[in-house]
Each structure stands twice: as C-alpha cells, then as structure tokens.
MIMAR-194126 format. One line per 8 residues: number of its first residue (from 0); their letters; for each residue y negated, z, x of N, C-alpha, C, O. Coordinates in pm, whole numbers, plus 50000, padded with zeros to 5 digits. Atoms other than C-alpha are relative to their C-alpha. Last residue first. Example, Ala and Ser with C-alpha at 12.3 -4.5 7.8 and 13.67 -1.06 7.14 Angstrom:
REM residues 2
1 = SA = 50119,49994,49918,50106,50714,51367,49891,50073,49923,49780,50090,49974 ~ 50119,50000,50089,50450,50780,51230,49880,50000,50090,49882,50066,50194 $
//
This chain:
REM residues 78
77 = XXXXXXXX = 49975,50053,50144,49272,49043,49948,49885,49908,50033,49846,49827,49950 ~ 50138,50016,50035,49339,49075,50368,49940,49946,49838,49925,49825,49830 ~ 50080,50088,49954,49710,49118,50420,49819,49975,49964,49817,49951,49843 ~ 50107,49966,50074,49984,49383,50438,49928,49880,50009,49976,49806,50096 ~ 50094,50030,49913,50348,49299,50469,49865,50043,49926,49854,50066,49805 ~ 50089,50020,50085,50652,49442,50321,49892,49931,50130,49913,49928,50251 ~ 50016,50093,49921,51002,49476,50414,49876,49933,49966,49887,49824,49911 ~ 50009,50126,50058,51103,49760,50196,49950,49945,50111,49931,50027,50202 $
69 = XXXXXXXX = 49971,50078,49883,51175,50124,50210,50008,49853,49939,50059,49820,49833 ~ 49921,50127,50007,50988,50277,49908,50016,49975,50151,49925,49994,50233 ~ 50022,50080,49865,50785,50625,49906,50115,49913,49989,50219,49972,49958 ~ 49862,50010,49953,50735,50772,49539,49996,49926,50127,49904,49843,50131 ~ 49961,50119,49947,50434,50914,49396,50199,49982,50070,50299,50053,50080 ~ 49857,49964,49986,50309,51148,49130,50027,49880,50092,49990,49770,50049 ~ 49929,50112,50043,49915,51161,49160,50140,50004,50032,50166,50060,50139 ~ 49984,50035,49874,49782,51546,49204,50065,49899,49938,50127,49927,49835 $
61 = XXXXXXXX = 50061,50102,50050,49653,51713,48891,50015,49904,50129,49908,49864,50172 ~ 50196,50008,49932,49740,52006,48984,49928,49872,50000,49818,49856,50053 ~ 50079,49839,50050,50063,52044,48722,49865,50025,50089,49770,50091,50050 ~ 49883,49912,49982,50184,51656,48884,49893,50142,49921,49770,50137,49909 ~ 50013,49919,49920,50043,51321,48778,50028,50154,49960,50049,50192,49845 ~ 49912,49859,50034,50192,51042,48628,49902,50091,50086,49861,50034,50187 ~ 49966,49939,49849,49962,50694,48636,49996,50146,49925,49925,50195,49837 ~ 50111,49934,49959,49967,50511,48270,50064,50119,50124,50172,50179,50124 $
53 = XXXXXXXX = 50146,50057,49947,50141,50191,48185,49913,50123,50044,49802,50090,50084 ~ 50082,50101,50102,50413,50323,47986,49863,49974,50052,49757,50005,49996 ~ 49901,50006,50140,50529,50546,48276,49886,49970,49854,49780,50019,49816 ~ 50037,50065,50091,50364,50489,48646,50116,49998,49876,50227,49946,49884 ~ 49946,49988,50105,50410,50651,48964,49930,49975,49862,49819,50025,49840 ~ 50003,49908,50122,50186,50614,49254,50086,49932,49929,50102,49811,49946 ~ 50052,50096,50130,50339,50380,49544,50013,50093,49869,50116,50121,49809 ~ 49975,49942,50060,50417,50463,49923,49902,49979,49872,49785,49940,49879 $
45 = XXXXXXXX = 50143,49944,50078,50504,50224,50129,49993,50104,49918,50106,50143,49890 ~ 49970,49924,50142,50811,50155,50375,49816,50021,49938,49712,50038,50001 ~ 49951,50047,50156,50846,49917,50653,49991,50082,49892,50072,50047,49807 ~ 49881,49922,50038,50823,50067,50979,50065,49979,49923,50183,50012,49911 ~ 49901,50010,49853,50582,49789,51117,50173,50063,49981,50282,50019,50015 ~ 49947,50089,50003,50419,49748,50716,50089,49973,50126,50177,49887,50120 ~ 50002,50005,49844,50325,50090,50684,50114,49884,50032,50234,49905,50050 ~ 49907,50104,49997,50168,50138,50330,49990,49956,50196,49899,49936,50278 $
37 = XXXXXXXX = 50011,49946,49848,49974,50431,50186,50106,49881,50005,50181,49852,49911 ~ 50088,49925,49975,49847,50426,49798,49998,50033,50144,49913,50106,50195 ~ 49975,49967,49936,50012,50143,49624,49866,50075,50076,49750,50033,50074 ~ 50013,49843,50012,49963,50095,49277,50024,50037,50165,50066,50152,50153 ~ 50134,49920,50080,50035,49761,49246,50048,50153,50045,50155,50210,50069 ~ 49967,49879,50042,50299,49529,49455,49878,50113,49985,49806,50149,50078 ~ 50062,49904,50010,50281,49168,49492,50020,50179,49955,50084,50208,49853 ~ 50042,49933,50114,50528,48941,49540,49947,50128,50027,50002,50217,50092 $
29 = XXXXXXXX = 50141,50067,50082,50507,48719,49865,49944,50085,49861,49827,50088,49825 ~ 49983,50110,50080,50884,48715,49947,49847,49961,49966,49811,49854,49918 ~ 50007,50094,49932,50810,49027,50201,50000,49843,49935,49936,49762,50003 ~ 49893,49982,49938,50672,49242,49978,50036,49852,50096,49968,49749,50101 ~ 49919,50066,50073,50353,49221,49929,50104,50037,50084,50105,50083,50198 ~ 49911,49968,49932,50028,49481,49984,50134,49883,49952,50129,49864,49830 ~ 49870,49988,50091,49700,49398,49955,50119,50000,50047,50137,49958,50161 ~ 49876,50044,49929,49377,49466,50161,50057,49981,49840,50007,50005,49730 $
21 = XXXXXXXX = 49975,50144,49913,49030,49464,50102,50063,49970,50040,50051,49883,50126 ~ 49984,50151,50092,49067,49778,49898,49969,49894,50059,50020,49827,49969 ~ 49861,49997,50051,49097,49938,50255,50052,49913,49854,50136,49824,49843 ~ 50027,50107,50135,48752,49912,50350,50131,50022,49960,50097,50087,49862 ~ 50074,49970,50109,48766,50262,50539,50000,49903,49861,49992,49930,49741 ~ 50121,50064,49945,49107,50092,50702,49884,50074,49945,49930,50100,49834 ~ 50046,50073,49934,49211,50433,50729,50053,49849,49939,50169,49867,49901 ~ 49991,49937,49831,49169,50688,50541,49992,49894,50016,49907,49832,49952 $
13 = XXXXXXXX = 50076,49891,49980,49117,50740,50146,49935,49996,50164,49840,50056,50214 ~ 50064,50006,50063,49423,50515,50075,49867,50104,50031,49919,50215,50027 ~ 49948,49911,50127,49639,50446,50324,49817,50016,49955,49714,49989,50016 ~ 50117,49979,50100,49641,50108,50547,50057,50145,49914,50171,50158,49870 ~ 50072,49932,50101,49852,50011,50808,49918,50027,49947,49813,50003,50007 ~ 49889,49946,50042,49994,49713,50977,50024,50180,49929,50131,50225,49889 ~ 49993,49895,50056,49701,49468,50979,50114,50120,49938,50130,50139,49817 ~ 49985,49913,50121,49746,49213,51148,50006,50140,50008,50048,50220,50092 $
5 = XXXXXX = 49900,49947,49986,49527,49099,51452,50045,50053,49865,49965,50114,49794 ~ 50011,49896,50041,49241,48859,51410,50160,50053,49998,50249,49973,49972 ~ 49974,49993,50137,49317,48547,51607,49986,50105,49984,50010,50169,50087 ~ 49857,49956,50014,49143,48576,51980,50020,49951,49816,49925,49910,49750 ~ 49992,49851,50032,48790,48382,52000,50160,50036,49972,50231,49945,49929 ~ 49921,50010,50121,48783,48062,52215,50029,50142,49950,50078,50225,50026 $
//
C-alpha cells in the first residue's frame, strides 16, 4: 500500500519546489491568495509582492516590493 503524499509546507519562488507553480497558496478558510512569492505554511507566514491599481511595485533596482504576512495558511497542489 503506497504512503499518502506528504504536504507540502514550503515553496518560494525560484527555489524550491523547482515545479513550484504547481502549488497554491490559501489561507486557512480556503481563500486564495495571489501574488505570493515564498510561503511557509508550518510557521505560518508568506511573503506576497506588492500591488497598487493592479500593477506589481518595484523598488529603484528594479527589485519586486514585497511584504511578509503572518497568517494560517496552507499550501496545496494547483
């Protein structure tokens, strides 16, 4: 009988899972949350580019503006 696949309790963007878009991130209720770029669902907090009138902020080097959230989130397989 094969084990259940184990969750998935981080993901950042660039690194590790490689597939990584093959995840998504929700808070705990189920609602979805965009833009996220590093997310550590054991500790709880993510971290989630910045966004004003719909378009992603970034800083004098051209680096994405982000913010890190404490939250109760889970990751899961999109």
């Amino acid at each position: 009988m094969p084990f259940p696949p184990r969750p998935v309790l981080y993901i950042k963007a660039g690194s590790v899972p490689a597939d990584w878009r093959a995840f998504r991130v929700l808070y705990a209720n189920g609602r979805p949350i965009r833009d996220v770029v590093e997310a550590d669902a054991h500790n709880g907090w993510f971290v989630q580019a910045v966004r004003r009138e719909g378009e992603l902020l970034r800083d004098g080097a051209g680096r994405l503006r982000t913010r890190r959230i404490e939250a109760k989130i889970r990751i899961e397989r999109a």
